[in-house]
C-alpha positions in Angstrom: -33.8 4.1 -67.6 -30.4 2.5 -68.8 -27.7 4.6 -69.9 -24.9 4.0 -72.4 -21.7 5.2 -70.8 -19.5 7.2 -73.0 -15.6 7.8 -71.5 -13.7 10.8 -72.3 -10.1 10.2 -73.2 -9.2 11.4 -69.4 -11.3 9.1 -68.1 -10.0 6.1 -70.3 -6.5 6.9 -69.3 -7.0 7.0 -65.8 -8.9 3.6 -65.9 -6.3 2.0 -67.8 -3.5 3.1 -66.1 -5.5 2.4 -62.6 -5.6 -1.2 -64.6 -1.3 -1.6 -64.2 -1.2 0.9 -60.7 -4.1 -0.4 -58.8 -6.1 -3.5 -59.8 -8.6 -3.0 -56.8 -9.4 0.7 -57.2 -9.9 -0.4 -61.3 -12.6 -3.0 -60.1 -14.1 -0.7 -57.7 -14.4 1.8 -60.4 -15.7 -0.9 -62.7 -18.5 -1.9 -60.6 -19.4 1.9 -59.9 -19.8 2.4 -64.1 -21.9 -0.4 -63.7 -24.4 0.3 -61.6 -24.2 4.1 -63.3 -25.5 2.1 -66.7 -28.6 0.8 -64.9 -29.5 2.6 -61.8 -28.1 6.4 -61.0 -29.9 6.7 -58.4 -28.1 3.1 -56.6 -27.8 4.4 -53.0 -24.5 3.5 -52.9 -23.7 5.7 -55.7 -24.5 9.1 -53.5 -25.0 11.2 -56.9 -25.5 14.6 -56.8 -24.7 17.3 -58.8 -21.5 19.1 -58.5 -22.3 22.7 -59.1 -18.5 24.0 -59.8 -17.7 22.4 -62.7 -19.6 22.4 -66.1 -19.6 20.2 -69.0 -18.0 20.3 -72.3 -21.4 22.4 -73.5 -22.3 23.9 -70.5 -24.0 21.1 -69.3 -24.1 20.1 -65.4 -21.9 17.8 -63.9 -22.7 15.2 -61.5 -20.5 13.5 -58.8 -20.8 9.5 -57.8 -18.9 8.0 -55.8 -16.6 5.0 -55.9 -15.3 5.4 -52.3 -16.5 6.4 -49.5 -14.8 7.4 -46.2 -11.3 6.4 -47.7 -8.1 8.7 -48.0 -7.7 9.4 -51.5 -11.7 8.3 -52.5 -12.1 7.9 -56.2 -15.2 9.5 -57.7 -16.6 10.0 -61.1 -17.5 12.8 -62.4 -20.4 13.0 -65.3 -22.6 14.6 -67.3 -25.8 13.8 -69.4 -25.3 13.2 -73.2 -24.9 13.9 -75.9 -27.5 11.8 -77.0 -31.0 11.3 -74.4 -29.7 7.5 -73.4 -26.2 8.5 -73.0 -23.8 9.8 -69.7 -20.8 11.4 -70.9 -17.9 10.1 -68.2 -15.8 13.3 -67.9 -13.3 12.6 -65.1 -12.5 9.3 -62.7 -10.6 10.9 -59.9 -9.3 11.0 -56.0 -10.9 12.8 -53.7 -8.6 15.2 -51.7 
């Protein structure tokens, strides 16, 4: 199934300003959307759900990676909705 990716405002300031700050981590970030749109279950991805945090509604929130085995790893935190074809982009983010 493909998904439309909707970006909270969080998430579109953090990739914009990762756009001026950090041209690499923006691509990297990039591709990961990408492959979120067509394939959540990409191995690379390494989804799974992130059980203490909860959507805007209540919903749950899933974690995918853009990093891996990096100081500092960015991830991307998600959630499905609010329509059936659509992931709700809640938070791009490092990884303490």
């Amino acid at each position: 199934m493909q998904f439309r990716l909707r970006l909270s405002r969080e998430a579109q300031t953090v990739l914009a300003e990762l756009g001026t700050s950090d041209p690499k981590k923006q691509k990297k970030v990039l591709k990961t959307l990408g492959l979120m749109e067509v394939n959540l279950r990409h191995p690379g991805l390494k989804t799974h759900k992130y059980s203490s945090l909860q959507g805007p509604n209540g919903e749950e929130v899933f974690e995918a990676y853009v990093e891996n085995r990096t100081p500092g790893a960015y991830r991307v935190f998600w959630c499905y909705g609010p329509s059936t074809e659509e992931i709700t982009i809640l938070a791009i983010t490092s990884h303490p």
